[in-house]
ChimeraX commands (.cxc) that place a marker at each C-alpha (Angstrom):
marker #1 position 137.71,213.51,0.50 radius 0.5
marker #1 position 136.89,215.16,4.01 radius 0.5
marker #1 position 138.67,216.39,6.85 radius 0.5
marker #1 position 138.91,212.84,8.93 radius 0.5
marker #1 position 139.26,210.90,6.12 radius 0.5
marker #1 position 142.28,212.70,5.24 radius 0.5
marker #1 position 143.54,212.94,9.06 radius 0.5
marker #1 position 142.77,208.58,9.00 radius 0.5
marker #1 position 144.88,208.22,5.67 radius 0.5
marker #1 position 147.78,210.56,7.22 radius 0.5
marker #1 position 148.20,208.69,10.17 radius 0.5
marker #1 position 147.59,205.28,9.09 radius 0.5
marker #1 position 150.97,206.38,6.37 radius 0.5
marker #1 position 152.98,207.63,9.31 radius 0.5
marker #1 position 152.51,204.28,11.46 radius 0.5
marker #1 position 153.48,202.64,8.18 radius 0.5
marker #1 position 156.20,204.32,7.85 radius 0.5
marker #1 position 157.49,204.84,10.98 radius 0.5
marker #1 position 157.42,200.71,10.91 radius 0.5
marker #1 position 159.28,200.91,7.54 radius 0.5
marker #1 position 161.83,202.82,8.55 radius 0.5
marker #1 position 162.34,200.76,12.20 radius 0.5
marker #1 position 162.93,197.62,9.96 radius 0.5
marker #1 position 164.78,198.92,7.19 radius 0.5
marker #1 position 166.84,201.45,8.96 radius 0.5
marker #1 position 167.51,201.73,12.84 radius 0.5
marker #1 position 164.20,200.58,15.82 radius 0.5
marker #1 position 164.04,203.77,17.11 radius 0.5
marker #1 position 161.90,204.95,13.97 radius 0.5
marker #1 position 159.51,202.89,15.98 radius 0.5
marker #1 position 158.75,206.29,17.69 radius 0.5
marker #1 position 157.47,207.65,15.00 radius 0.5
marker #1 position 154.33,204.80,15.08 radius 0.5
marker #1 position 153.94,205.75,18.84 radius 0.5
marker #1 position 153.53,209.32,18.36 radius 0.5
marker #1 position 151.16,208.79,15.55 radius 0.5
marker #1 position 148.86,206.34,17.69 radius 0.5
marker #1 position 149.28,208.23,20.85 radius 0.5
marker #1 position 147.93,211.31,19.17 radius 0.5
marker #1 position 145.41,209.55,17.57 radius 0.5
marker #1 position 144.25,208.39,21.33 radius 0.5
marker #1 position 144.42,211.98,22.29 radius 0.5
marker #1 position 142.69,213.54,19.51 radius 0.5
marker #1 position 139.74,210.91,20.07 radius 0.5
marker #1 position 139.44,212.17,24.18 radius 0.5
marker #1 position 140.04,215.71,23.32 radius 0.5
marker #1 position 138.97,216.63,19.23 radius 0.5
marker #1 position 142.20,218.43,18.58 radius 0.5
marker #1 position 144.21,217.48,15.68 radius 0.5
marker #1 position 146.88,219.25,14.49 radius 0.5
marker #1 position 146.63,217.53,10.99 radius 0.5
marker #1 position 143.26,218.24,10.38 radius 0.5
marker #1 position 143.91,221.96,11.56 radius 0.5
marker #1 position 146.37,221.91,8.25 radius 0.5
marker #1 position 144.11,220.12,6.35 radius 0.5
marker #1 position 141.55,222.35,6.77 radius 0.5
marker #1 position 143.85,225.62,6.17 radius 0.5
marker #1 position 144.35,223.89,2.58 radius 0.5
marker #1 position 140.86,223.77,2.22 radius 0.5
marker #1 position 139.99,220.28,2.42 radius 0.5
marker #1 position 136.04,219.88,2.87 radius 0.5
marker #1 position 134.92,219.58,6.46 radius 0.5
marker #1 position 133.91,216.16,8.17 radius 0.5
marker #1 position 132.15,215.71,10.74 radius 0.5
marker #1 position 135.24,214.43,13.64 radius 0.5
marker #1 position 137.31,217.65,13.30 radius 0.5
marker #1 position 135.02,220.70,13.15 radius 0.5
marker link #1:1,2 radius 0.2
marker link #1:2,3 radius 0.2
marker link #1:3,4 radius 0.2
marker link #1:4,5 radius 0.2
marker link #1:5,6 radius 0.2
marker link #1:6,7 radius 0.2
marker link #1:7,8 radius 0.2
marker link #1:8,9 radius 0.2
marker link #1:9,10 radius 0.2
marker link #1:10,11 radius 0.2
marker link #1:11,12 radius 0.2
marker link #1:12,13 radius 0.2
marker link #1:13,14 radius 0.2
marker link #1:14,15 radius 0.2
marker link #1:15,16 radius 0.2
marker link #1:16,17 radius 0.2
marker link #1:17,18 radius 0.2
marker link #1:18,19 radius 0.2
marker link #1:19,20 radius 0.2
marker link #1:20,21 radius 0.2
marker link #1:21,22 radius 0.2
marker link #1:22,23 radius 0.2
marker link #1:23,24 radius 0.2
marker link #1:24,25 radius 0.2
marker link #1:25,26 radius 0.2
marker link #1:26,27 radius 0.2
marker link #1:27,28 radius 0.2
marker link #1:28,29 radius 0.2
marker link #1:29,30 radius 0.2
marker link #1:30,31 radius 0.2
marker link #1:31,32 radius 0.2
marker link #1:32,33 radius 0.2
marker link #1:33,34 radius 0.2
marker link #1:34,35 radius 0.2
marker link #1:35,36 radius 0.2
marker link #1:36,37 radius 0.2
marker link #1:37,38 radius 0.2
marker link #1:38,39 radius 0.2
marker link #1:39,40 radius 0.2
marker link #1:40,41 radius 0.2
marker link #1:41,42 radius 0.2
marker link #1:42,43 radius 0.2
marker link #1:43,44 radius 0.2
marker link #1:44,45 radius 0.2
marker link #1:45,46 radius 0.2
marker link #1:46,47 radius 0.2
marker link #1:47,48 radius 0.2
marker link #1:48,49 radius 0.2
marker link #1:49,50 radius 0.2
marker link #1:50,51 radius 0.2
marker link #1:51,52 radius 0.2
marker link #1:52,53 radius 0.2
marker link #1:53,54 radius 0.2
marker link #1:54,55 radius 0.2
marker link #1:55,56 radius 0.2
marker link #1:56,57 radius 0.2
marker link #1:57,58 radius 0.2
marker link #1:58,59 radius 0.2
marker link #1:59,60 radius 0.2
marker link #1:60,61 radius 0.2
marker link #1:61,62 radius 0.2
marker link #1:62,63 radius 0.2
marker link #1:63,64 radius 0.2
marker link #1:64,65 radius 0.2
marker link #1:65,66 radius 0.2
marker link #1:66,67 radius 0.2
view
């Protein structure tokens, strides 16, 4: 698996989650979602992602998105 695969797959579980937790516990988990998709948005404009910066410090094989 490759860099943005593995940035896609973390964010897509922290949206999931953050929308698990806003049912099942209190709605202001709900922030969780909108950090993940507002940094999403940002990483798109700008390239920087802090996830794939730690992905790729464990040594998960380069993509093409995060270089």
């Amino acid at each position: 698996m490759t860099v943005d695969r593995m940035v896609l797959a973390f964010a897509g579980f922290v949206v999931l989650l953050g929308v698990t937790l806003a049912a099942l516990v209190h709605p202001w988990w709900i922030a969780l979602s909108v950090f993940a998709g507002l940094n999403m948005i940002q990483a798109a404009f700008t390239g920087f992602c802090p996830a794939a910066m730690v992905f790729k410090a464990l040594g998960v094989k380069p993509g093409v998105a995060f270089r």
